[in-house]
C-alpha positions as CSV (number, residue, x, y, z in Angstrom):
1,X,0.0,0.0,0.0
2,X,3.0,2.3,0.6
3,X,4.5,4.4,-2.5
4,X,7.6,4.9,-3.2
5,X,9.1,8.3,-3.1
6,X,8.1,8.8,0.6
7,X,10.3,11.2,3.2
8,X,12.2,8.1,5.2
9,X,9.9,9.3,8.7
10,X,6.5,8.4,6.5
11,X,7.9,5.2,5.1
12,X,8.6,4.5,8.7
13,X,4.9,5.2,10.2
14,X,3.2,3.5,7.0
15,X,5.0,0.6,7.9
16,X,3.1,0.8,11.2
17,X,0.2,1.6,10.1
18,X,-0.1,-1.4,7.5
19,X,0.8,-3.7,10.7
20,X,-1.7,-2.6,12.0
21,X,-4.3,-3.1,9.3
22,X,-2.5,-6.9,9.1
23,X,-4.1,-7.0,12.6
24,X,-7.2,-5.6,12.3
25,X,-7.9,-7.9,9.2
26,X,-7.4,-10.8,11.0
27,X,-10.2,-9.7,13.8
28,X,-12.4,-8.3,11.2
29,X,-15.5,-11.1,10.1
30,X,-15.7,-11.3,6.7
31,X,-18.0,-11.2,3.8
32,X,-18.6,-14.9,2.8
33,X,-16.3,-15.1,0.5
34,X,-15.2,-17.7,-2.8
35,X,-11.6,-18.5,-2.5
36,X,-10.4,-20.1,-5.7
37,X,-6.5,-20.2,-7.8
38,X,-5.3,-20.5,-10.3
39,X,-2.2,-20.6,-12.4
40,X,0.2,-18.7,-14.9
41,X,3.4,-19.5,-16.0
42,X,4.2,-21.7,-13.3
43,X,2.7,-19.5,-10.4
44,X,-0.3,-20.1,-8.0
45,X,-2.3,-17.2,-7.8
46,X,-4.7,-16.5,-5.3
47,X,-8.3,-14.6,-5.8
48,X,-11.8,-13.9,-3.7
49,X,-15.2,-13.8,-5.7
50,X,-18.2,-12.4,-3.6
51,X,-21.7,-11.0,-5.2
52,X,-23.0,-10.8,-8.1
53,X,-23.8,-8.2,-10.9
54,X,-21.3,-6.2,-13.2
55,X,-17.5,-7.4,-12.7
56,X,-15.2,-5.3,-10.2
57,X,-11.8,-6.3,-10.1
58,X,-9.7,-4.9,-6.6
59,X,-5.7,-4.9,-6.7
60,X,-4.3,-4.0,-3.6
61,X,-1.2,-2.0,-2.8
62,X,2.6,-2.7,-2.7
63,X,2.9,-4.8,0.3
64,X,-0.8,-5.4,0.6
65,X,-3.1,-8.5,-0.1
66,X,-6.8,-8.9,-0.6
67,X,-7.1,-9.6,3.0
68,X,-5.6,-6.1,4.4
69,X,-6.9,-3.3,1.4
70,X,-10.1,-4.4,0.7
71,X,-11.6,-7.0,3.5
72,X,-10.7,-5.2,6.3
73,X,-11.9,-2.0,5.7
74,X,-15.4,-3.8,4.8
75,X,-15.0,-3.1,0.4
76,X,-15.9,-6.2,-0.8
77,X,-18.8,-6.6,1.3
78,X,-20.0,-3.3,0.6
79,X,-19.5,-3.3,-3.2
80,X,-20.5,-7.0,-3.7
81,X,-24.1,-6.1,-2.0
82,X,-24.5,-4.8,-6.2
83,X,-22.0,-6.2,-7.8
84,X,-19.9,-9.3,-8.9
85,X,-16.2,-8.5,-6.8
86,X,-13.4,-10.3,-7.8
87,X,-10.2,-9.2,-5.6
88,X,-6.8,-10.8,-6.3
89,X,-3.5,-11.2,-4.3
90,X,-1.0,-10.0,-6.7
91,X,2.0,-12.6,-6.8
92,X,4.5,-11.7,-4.4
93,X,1.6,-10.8,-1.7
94,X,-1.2,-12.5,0.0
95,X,-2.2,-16.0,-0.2
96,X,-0.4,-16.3,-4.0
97,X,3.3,-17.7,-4.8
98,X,6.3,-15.4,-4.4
99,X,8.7,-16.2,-6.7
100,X,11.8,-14.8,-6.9
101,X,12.0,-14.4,-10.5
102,X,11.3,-10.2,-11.3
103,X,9.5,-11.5,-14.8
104,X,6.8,-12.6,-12.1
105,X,6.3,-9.5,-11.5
106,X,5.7,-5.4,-13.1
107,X,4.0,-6.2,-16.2
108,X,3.2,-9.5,-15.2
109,X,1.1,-8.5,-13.2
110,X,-1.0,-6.9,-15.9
111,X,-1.3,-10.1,-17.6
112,X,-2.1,-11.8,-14.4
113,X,-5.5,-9.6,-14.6
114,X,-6.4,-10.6,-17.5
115,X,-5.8,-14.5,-17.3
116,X,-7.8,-13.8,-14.3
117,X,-11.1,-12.6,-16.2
118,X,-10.2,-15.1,-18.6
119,X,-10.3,-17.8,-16.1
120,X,-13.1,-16.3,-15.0
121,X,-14.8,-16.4,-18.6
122,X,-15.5,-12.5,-17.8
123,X,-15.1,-9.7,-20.7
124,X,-15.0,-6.6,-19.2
125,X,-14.9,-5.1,-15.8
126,X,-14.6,-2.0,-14.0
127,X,-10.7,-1.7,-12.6
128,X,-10.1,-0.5,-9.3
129,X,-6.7,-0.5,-8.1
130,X,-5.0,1.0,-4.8
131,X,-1.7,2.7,-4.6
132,X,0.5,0.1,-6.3
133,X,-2.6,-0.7,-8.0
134,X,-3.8,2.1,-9.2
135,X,-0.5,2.2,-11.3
136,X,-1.4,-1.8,-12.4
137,X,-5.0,-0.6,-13.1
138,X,-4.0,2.7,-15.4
139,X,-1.6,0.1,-16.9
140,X,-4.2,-2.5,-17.0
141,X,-6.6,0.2,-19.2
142,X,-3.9,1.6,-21.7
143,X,-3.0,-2.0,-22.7
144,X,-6.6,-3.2,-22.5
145,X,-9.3,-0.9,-22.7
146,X,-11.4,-3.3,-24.6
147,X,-11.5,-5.6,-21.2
148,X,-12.1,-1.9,-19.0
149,X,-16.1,-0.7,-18.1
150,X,-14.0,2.0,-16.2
151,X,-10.9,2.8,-13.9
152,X,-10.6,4.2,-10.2
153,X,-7.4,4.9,-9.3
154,X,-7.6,5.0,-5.2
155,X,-4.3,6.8,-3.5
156,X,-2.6,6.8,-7.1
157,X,-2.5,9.2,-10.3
158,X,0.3,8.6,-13.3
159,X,3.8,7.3,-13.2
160,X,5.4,8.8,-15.9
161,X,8.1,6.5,-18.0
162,X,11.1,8.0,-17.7
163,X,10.5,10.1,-15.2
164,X,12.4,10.9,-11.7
165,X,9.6,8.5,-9.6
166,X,10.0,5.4,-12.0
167,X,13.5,5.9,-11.5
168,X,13.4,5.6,-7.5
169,X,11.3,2.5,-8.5
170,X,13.5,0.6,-11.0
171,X,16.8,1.5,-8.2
172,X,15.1,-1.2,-5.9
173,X,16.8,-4.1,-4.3
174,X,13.1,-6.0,-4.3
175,X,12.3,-7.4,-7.8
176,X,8.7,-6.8,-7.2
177,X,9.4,-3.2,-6.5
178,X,12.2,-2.9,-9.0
179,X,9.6,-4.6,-11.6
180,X,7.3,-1.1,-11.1
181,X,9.5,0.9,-13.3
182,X,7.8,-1.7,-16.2
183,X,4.6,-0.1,-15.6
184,X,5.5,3.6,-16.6
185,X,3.3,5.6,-19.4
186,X,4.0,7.8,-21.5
187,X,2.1,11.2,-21.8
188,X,0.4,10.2,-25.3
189,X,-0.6,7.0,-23.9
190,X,-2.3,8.7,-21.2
191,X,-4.1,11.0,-23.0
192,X,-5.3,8.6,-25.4
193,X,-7.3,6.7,-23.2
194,X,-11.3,6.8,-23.4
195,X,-12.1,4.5,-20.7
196,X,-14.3,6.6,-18.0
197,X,-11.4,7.2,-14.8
198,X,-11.5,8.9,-11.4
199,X,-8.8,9.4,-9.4
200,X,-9.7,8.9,-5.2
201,X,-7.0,10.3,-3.1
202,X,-6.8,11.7,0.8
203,X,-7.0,14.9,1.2
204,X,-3.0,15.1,2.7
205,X,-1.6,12.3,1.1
206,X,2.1,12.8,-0.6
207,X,0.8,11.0,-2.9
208,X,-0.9,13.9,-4.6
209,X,2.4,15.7,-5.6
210,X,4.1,12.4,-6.3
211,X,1.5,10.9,-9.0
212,X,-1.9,13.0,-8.9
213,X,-0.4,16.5,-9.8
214,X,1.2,15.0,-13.0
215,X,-1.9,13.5,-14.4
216,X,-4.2,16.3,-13.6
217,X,-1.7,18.3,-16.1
218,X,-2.6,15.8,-18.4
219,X,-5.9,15.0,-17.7
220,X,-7.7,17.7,-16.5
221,X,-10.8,16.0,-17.3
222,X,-10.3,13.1,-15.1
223,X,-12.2,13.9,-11.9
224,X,-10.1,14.0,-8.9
225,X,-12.1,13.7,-5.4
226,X,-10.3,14.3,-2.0
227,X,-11.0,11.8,0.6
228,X,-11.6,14.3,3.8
229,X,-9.0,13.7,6.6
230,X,-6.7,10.7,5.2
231,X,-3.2,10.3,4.7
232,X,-2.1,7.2,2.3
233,X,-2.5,4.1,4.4
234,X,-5.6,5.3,5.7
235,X,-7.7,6.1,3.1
236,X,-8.9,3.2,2.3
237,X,-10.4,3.0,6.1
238,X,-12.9,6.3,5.3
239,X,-16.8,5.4,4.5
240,X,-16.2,8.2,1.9
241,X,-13.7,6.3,0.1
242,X,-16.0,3.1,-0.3
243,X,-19.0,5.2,-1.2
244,X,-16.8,7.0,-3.9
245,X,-15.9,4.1,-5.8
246,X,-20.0,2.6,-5.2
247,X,-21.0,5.8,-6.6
248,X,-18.5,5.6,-9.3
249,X,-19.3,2.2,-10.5
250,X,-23.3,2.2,-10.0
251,X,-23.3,5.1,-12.3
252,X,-21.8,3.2,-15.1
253,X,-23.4,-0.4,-14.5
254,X,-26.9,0.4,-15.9
């Protein structure tokens, strides 16, 4: 869930925080929930169904899982009360392999999406991604906007390719980190995109300057709503946040 980027201090306290969220998750009571996996190139990958109605794929954050950014904070129960969820732990994270191997990961992770909605036998979807991904998701539509209903990018905005972020990124010891840097767009990809996107984002998270503030520039028409009184690793905690992305995709599921 954390981005790269950070001051060292913040790194330090979302670390904390997304402990405690580990915690919380394992007290919370879920949603009844379909656990199923299945596999590509070799890996075990691990995803929750729950609902049903028009397709809403979750990816979670950079060291995140199904289980702490969207079932602890109540997401999947709330959106799946209208709509088909389907959440996935991203190799490297969750209840999925974690191979060692950086092609497992970055772009891989794209394709991961889709052999997911394949397996699934599902065409289209609306996106939603947190954090790290948000940046999947964004990836996800440029690539495949034939498989997108929309996108909601939740504590993320654009990571430019080339740029001084994707850089921090590809300087990572971590392969899954390091494998980020695969995942930068360029402007003209960006703006060519006609799949429907809204950016979710707390109202004092770093995140804003990092990724939001460079994709406003470019796409001032995406709508960007602040998420009253949260930082990065809270946001996804705020009722506001959940009813955002419900309003989001009830509007463009009829």
């Amino acid at each position: 869930m954390m981005a790269v980027g950070f001051p060292r201090p913040l790194r330090f306290a979302l670390a904390t925080i997304i402990a405690c969220l580990a915690l919380h998750a394992a007290t919370v009571v879920a949603a009844p929930l379909e656990s199923g996996r299945f596999r590509v190139n070799g890996v075990n990958i691990h995803y929750v169904l729950a609902g049903s109605g028009t397709p809403v794929v979750l990816i979670h954050g950079w060291h995140s899982s199904i289980a702490m950014n969207w079932q602890a904070p109540g997401i999947i129960a709330a959106l799946s009360r209208n709509h088909q969820v389907i959440a996935i732990d991203l190799p490297g994270y969750g209840q999925s392999d974690k191979p060692g191997d950086e092609a497992a990961y970055g772009k891989q992770w794209v394709d991961d999406v889709i052999a997911l909605l394949d397996h699934l036998g599902i065409a289209k979807a609306h996106i939603v991604g947190y954090s790290l991904g948000g940046i999947i998701a964004l990836k996800f539509i440029v690539d495949h906007p034939d498989r997108a209903i929309s996108g909601v990018l939740g504590g993320m905005g654009w990571l430019p390719e080339g740029g001084p972020v994707e850089k921090i990124w590809a300087s990572m010891r971590e392969p899954g980190g390091r494998s980020v840097a695969q995942l930068g767009l360029t402007e003209a990809q960006v703006r060519a995109v006609k799949v429907p996107v809204v950016i979710l984002v707390g109202d004092h998270d770093p995140v804003r300057k990092l990724y939001v503030a460079p994709l406003q520039r470019v796409r001032p028409d995406w709508p960007v709503i602040d998420i009253a009184g949260a930082g990065h690793a809270s946001c996804i905690f705020k009722t506001q946040f959940t009813d955002e992305i419900e309003r989001w995709i009830d509007a463009r599921s009829r």
